[in-house]
C-alpha positions in Angstrom: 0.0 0.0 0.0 0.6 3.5 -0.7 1.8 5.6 2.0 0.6 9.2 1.8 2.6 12.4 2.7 0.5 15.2 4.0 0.5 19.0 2.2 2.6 20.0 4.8 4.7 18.1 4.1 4.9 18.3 0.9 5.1 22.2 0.9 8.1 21.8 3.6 9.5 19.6 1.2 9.3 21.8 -1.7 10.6 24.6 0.4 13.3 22.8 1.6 15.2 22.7 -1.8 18.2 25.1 -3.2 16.4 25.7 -6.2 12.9 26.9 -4.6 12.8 30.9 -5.1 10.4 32.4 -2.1 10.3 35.8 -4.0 9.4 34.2 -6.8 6.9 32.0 -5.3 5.2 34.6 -2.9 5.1 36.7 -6.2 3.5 33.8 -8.0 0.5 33.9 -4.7 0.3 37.7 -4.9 -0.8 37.5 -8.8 -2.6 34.6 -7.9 -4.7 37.0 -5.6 -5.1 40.3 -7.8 -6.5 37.8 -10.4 -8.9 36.2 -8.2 -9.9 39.8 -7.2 -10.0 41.1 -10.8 -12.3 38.3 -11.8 -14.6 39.0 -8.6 -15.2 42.4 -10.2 -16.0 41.2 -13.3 -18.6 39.0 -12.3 -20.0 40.8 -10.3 -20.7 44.0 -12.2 -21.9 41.4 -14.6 -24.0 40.2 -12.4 -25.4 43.8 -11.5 -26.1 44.6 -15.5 -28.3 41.4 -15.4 -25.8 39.8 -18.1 -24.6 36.3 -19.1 -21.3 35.3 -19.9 -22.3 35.1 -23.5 -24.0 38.5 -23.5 -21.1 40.1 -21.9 -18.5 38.6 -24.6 -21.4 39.5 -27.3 -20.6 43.1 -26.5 -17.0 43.0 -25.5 -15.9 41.3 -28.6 -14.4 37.9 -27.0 -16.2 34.8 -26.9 -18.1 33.1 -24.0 -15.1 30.7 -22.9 -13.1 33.9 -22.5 -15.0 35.6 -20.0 -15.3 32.4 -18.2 -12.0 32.1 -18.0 -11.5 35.4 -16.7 -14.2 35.1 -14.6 -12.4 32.0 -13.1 -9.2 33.8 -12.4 -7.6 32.9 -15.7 -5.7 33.9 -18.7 -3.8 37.4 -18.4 -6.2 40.1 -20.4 -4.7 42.4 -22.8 -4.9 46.1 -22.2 -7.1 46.4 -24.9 -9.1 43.2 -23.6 -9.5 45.3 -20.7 -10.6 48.9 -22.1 -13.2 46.6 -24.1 -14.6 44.4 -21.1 -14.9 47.9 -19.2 -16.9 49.3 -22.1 -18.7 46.6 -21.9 -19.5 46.2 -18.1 -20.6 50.4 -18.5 -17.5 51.3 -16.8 -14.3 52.9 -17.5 -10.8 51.3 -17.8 -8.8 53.3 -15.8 -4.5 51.7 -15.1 -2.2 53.3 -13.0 1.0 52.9 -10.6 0.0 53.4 -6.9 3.0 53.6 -4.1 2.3 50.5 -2.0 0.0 51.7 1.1 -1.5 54.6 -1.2 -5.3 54.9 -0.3 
């Protein structure tokens, strides 16, 4: 039979090697997270329109698996991806650098 390791251990596995890169990882969650909270805001301004997926790609010009994707926390938009979705969701697509703590 098998024997199972836990995640933990696992993860202090991984962490335990010379060629595992904590910046690169804790990076790696942090994009993980503005992703996650980028596609929050898409669905649910989506939501607040009353539109499907399909409906929204109809007037974004992208098809239905793309917004689900994004929607899921996938794929990594193009600016113009994003001025178009905006459009699309009645809003505008505004970019810009913030120092870190910046209100």
């Amino acid at each position: 039979m098998t024997e199972h390791t836990s995640m933990n251990e696992l993860r202090r596995e991984r962490f335990s090697r010379p060629e595992f890169d904590a910046d690169e990882y804790h990076a790696g969650r942090a994009e993980a997270a503005l992703a996650i909270e980028f596609a929050n805001a898409i669905r649910e301004r989506r939501l607040e329109l009353g539109l499907t997926q399909t409906q929204l790609a109809g007037r974004a010009g992208l098809r239905q698996p793309d917004v689900s994707r994004l929607e899921a926390g996938g794929g990594t938009p193009t600016i113009g991806m994003l001025d178009r979705l905006a459009h699309a969701l009645e809003l505008r697509f505004v970019a810009r650098f913030e120092k870190p703590g910046a209100a």
